[in-house]
N, C-alpha and C positions, 0 to 999 in steps of 0.2 A: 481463584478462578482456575488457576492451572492444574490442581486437584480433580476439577469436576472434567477440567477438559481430556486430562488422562483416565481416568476413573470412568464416563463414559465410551470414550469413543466414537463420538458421533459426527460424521460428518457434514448431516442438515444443521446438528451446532455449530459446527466448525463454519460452515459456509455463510451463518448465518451474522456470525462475527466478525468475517472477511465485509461483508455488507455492510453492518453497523459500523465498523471501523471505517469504511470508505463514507458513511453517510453522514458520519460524527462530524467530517470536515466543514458541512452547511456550504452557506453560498461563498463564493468566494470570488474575487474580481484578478485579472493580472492588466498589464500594460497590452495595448492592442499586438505587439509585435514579443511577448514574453512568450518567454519555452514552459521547459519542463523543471526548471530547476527546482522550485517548490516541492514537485512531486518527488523529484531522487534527493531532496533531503529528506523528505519524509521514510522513503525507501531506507536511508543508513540509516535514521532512528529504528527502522523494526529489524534490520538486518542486526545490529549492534542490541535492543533485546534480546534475539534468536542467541545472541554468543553468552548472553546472561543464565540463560533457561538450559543449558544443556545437560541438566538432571530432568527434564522433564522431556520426553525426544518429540513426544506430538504436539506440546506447545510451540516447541523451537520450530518443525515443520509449519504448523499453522502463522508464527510469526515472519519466516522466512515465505512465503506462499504469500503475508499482504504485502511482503516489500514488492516481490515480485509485480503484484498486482500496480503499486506506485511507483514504479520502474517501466512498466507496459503504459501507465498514464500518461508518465513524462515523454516517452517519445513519442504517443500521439499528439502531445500540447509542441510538443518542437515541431511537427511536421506539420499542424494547423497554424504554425507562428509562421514557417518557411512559405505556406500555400498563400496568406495574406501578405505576406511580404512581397512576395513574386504577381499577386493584384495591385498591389498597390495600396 
């Protein structure tokens, strides 16, 4: 895959696997008052790919880009856990 994703260049691919990877997760439940921690492990898993791939520099970007994205997750899931907490 990292062939095609060097080899084309494309970024509607690229985004499109940013997606898929986010969508792959399916449904998922946490505890009423749970953060983000899920998502920033998922984060070190694609950041820690990114350091595997770096003969490949537009995989590493695209892999580092969905940690990103499950790094952005985790602190909206902390600050929806914080907002319930502070309801009650």
């Amino acid at each position: 895959m990292r062939e095609q994703i060097e080899a084309l260049g494309s970024d509607d691919l690229e985004q499109g696997i940013r997606i898929e990877r986010f969508n792959m997760r399916g449904a998922h439940f946490r505890a009423r008052y749970g953060g983000g921690d899920e998502e920033r492990a998922l984060a070190t898993q694609y950041y820690d790919y990114a350091v595997a791939v770096t003969a490949w520099p537009r995989t590493q970007a695209l892999l580092r880009s969905i940690a990103r994205n499950w790094e952005a997750d985790a602190t909206r899931q902390d600050e929806w856990a914080e907002q319930r907490k502070l309801r009650g």
